[in-house]
PDB file of N, CA, C, O and CB in Angstrom:
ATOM      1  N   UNK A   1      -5.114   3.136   8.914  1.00  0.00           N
ATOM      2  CA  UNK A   1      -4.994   1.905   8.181  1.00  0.00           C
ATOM      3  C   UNK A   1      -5.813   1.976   6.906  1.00  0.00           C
ATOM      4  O   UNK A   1      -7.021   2.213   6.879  1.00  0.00           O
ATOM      5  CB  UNK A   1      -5.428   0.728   9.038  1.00  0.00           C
ATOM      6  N   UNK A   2      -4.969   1.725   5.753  1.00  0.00           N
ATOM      7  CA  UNK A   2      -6.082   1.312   4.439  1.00  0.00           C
ATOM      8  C   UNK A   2      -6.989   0.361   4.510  1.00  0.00           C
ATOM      9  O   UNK A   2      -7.178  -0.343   5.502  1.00  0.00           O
ATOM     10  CB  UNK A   2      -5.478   0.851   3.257  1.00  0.00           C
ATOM     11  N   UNK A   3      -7.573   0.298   3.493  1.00  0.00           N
ATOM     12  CA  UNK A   3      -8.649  -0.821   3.506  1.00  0.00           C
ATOM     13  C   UNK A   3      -8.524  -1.353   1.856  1.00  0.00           C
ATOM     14  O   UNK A   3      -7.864  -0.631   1.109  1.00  0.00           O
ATOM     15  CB  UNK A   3     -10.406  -0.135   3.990  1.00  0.00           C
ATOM     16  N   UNK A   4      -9.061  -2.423   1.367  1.00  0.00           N
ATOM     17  CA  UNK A   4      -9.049  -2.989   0.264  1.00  0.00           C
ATOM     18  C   UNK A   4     -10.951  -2.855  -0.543  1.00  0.00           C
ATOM     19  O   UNK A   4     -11.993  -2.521   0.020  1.00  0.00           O
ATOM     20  CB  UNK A   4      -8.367  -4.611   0.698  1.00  0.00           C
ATOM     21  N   UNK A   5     -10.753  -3.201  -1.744  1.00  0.00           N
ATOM     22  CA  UNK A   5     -11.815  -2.926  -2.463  1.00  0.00           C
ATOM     23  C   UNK A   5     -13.103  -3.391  -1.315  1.00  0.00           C
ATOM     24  O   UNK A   5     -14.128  -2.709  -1.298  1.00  0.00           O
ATOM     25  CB  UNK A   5     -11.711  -3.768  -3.986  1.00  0.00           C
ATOM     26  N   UNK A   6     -12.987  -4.358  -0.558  1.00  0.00           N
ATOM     27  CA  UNK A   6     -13.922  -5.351   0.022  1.00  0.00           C
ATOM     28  C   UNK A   6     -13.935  -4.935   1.556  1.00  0.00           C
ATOM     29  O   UNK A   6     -14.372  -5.602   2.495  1.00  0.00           O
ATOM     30  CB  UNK A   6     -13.417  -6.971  -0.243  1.00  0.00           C
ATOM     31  N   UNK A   7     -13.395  -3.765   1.586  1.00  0.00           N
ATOM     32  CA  UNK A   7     -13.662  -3.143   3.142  1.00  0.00           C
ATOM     33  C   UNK A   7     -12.618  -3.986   3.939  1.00  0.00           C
ATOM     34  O   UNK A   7     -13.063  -4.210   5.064  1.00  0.00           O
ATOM     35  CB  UNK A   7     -15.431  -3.406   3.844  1.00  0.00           C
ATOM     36  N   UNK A   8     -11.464  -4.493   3.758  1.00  0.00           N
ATOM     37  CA  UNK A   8     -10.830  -5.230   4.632  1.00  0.00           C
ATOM     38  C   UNK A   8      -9.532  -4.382   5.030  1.00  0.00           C
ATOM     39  O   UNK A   8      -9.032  -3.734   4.111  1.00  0.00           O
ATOM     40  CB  UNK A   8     -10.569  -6.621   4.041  1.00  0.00           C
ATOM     41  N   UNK A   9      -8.942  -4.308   6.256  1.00  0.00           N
ATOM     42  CA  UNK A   9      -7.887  -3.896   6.622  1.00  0.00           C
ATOM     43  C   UNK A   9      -6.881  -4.358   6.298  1.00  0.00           C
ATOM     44  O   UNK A   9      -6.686  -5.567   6.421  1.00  0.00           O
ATOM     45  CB  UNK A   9      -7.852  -3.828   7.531  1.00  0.00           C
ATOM     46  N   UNK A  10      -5.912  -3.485   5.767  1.00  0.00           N
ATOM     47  CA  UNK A  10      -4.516  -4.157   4.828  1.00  0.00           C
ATOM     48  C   UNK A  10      -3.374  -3.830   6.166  1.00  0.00           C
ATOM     49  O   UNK A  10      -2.504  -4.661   6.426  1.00  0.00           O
ATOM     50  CB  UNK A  10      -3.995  -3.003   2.858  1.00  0.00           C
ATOM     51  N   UNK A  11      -3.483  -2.702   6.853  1.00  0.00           N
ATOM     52  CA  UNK A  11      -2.317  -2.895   7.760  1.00  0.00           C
ATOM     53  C   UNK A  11      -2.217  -1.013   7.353  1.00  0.00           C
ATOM     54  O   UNK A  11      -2.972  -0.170   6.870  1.00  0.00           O
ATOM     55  CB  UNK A  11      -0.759  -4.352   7.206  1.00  0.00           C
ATOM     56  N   UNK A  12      -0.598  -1.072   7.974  1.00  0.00           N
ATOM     57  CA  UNK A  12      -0.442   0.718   7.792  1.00  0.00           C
ATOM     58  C   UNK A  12       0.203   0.841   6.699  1.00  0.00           C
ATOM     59  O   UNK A  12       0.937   0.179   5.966  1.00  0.00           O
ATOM     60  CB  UNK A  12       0.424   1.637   8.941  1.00  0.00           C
ATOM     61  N   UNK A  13      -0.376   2.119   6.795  1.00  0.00           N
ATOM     62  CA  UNK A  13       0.479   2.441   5.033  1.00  0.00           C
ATOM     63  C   UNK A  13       0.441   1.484   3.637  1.00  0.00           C
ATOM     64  O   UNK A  13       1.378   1.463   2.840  1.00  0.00           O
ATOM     65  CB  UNK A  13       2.229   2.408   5.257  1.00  0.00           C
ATOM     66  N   UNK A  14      -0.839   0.673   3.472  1.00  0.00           N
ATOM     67  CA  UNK A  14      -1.280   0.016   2.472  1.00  0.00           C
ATOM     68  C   UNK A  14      -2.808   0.073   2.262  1.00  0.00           C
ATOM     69  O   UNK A  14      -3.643  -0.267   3.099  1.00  0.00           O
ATOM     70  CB  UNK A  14      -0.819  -1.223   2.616  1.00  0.00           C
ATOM     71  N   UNK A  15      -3.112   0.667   0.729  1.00  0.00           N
ATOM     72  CA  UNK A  15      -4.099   0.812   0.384  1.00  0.00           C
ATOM     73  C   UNK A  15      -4.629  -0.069  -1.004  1.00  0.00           C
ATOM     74  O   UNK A  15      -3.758  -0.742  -1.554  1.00  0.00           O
ATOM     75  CB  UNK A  15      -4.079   2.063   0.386  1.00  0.00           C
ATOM     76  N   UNK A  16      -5.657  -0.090  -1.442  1.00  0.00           N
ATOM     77  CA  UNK A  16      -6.131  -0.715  -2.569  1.00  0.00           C
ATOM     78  C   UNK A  16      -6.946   0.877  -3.354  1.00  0.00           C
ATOM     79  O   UNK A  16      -7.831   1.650  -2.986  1.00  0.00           O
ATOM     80  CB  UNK A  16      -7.291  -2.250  -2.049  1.00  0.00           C
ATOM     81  N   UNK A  17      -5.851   0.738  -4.853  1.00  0.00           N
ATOM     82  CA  UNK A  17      -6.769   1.693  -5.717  1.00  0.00           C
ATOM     83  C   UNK A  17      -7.753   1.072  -6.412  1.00  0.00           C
ATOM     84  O   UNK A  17      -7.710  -0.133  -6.661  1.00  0.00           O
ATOM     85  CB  UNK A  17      -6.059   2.447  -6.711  1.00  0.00           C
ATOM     86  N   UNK A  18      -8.663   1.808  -6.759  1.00  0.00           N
ATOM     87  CA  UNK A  18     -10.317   1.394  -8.010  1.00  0.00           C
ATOM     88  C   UNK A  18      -9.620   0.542  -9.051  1.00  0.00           C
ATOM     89  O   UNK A  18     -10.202  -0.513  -9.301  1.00  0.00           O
ATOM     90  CB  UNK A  18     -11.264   3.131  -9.147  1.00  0.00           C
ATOM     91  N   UNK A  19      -8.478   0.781  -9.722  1.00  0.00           N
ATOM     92  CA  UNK A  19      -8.004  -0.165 -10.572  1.00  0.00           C
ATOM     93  C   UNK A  19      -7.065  -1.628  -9.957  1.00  0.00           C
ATOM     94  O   UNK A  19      -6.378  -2.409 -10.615  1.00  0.00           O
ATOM     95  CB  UNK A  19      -7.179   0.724 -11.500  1.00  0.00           C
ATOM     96  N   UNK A  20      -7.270  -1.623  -8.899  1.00  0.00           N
ATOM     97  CA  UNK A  20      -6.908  -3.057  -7.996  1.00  0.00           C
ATOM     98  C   UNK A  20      -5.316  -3.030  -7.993  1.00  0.00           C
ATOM     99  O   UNK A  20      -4.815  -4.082  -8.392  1.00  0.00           O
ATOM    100  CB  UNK A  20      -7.547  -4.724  -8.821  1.00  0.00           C
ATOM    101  N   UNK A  21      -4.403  -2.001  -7.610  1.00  0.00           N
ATOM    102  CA  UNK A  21      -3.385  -1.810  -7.528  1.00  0.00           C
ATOM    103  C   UNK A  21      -3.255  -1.595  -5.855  1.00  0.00           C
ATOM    104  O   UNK A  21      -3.916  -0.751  -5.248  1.00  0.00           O
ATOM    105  CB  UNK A  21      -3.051  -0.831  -8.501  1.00  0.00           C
ATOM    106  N   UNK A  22      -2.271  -2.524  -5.212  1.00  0.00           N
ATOM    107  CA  UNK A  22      -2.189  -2.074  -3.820  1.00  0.00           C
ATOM    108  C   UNK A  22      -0.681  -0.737  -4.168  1.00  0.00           C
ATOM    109  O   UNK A  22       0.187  -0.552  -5.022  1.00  0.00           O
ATOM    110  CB  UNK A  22      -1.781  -3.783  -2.510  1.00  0.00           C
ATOM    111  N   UNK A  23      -1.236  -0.002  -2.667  1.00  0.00           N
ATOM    112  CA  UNK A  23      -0.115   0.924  -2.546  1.00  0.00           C
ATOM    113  C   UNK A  23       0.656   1.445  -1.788  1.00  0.00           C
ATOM    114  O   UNK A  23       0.309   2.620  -1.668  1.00  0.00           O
ATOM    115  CB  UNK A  23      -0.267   1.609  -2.813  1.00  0.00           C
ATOM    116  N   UNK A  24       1.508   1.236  -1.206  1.00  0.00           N
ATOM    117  CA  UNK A  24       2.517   1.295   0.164  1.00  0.00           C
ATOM    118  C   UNK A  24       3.067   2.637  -0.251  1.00  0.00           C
ATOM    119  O   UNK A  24       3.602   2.981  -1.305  1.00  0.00           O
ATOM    120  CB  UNK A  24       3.878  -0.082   0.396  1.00  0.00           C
ATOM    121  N   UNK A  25       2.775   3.360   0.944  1.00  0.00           N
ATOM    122  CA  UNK A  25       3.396   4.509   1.254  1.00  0.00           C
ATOM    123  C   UNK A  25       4.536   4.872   2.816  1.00  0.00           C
ATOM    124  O   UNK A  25       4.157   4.804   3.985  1.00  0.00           O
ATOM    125  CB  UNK A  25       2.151   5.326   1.217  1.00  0.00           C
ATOM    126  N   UNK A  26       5.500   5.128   2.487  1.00  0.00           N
ATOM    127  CA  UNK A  26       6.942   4.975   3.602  1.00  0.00           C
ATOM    128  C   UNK A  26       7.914   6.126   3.449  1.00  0.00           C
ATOM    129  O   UNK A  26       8.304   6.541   2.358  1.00  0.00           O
ATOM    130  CB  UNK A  26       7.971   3.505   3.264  1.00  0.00           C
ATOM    131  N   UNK A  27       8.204   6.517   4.404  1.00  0.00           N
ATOM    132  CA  UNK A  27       9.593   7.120   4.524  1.00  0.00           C
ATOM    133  C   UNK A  27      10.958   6.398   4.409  1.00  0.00           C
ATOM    134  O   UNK A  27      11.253   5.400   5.066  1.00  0.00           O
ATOM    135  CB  UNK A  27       9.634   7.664   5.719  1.00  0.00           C
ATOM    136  N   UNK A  28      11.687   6.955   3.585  1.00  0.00           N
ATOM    137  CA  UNK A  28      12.562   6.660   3.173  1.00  0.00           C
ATOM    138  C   UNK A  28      13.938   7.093   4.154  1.00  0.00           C
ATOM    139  O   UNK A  28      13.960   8.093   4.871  1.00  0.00           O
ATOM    140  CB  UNK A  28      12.380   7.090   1.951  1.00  0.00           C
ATOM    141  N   UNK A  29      15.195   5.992   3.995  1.00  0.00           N
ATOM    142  CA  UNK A  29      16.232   6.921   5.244  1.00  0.00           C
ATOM    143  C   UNK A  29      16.372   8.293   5.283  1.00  0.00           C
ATOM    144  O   UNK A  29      16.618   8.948   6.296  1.00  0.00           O
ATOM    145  CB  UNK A  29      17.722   6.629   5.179  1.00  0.00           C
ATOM    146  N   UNK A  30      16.212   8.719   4.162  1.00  0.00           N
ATOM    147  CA  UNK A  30      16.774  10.209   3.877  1.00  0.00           C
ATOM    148  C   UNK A  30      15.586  11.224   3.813  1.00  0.00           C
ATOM    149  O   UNK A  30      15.545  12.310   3.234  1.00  0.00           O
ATOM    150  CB  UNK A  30      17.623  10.287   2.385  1.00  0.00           C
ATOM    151  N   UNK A  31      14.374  10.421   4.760  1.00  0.00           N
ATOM    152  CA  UNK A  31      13.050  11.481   5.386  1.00  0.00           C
ATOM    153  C   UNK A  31      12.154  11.668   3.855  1.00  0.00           C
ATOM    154  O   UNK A  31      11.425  12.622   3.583  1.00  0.00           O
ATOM    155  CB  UNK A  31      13.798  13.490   6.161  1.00  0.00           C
ATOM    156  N   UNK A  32      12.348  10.872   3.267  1.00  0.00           N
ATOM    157  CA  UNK A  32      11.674  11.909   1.568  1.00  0.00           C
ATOM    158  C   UNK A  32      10.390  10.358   1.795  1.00  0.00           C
ATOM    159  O   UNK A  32      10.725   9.223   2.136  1.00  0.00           O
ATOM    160  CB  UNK A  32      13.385  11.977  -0.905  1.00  0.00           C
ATOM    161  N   UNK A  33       9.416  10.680   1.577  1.00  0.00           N
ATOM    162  CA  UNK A  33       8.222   9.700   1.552  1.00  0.00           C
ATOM    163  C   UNK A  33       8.043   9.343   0.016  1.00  0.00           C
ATOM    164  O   UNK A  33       8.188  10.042  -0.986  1.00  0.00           O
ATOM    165  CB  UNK A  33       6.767  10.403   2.221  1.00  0.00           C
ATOM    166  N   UNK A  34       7.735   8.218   0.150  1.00  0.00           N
ATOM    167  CA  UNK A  34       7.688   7.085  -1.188  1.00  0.00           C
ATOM    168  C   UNK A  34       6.848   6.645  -1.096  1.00  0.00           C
ATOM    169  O   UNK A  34       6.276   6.363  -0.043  1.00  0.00           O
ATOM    170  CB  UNK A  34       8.519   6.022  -1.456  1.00  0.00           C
ATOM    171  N   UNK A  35       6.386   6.377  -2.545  1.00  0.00           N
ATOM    172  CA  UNK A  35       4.796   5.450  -2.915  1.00  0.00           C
ATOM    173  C   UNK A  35       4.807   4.587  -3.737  1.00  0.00           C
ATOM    174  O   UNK A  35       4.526   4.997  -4.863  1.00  0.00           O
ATOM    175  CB  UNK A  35       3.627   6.155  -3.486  1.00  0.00           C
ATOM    176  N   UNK A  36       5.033   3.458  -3.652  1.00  0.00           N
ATOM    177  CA  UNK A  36       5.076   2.301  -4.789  1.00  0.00           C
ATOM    178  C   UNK A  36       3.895   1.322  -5.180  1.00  0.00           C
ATOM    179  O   UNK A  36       3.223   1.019  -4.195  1.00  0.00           O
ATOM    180  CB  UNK A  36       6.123   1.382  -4.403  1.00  0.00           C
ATOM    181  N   UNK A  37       3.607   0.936  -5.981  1.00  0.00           N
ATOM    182  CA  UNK A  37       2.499   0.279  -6.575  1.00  0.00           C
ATOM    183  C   UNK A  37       2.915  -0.877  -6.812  1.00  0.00           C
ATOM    184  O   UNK A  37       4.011  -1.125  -7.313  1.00  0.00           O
ATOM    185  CB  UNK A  37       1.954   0.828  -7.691  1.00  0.00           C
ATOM    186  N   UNK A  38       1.867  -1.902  -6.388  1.00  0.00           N
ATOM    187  CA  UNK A  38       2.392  -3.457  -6.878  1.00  0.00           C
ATOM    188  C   UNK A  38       0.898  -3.753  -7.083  1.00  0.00           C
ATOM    189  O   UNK A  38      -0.079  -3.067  -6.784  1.00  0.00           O
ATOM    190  CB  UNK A  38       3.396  -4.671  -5.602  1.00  0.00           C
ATOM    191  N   UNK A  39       1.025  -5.560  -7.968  1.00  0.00           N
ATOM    192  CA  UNK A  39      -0.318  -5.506  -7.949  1.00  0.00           C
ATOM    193  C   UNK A  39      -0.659  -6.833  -6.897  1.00  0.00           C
ATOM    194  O   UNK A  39      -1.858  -6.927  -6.634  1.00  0.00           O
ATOM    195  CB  UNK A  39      -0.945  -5.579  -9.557  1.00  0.00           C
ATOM    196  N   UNK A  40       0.184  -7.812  -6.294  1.00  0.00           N
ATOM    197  CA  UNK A  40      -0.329  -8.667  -5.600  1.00  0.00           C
ATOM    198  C   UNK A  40       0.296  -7.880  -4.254  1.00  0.00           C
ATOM    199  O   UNK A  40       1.384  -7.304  -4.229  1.00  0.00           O
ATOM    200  CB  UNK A  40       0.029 -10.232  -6.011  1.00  0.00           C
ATOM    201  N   UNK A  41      -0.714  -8.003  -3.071  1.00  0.00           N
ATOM    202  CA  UNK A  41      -0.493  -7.805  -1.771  1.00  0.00           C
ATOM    203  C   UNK A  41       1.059  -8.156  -0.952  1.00  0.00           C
ATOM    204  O   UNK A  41       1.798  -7.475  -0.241  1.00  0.00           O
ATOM    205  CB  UNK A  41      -1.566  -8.573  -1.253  1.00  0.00           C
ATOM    206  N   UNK A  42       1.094  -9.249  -1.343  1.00  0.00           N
ATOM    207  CA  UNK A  42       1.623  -9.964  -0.905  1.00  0.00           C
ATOM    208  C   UNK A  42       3.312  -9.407  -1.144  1.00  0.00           C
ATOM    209  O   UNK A  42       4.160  -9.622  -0.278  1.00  0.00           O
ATOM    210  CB  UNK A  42       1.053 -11.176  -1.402  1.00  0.00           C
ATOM    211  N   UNK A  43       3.583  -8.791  -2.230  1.00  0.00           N
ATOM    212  CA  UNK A  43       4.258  -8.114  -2.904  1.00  0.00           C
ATOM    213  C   UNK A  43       4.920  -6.697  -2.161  1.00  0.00           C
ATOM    214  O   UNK A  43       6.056  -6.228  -2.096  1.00  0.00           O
ATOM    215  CB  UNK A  43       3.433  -7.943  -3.985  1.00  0.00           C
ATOM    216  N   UNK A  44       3.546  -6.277  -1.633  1.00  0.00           N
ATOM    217  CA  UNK A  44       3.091  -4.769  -1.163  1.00  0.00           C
ATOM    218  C   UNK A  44       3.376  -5.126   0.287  1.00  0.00           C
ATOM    219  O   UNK A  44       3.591  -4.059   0.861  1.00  0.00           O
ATOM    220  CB  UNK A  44       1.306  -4.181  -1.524  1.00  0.00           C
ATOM    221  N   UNK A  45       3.461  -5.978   1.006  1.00  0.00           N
ATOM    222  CA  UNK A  45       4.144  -6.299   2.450  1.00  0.00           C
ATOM    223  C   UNK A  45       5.218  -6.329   2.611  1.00  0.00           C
ATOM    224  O   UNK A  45       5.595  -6.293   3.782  1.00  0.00           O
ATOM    225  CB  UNK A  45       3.955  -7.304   2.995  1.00  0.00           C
ATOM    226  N   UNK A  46       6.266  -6.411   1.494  1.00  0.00           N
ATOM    227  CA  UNK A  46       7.493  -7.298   1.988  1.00  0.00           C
ATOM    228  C   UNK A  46       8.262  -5.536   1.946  1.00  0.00           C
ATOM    229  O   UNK A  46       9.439  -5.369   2.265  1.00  0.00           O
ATOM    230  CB  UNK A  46       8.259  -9.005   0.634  1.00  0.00           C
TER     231      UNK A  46
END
């Protein structure tokens, strides 16, 4: 599990970078892993 600037648990496969960008990392149907950047959380869940 990531964690956020403030030591808090975001869940799996979501992290917080130094420049306050969360970042979800997933497999995709076709097995190829993906990393997308958002900047509200909330964003980064759905």
């Amino acid at each position: 599990m990531g964690k956020d600037l403030k030591g808090r648990e975001l869940g799996v496969g979501i992290c917080q970078r130094k420049d306050a960008l969360y970042v979800a990392r997933f497999t995709n149907k076709r097995g190829k892993r993906v990393e997308k950047s958002f900047r509200k959380l909330q964003e980064c869940r759905q």
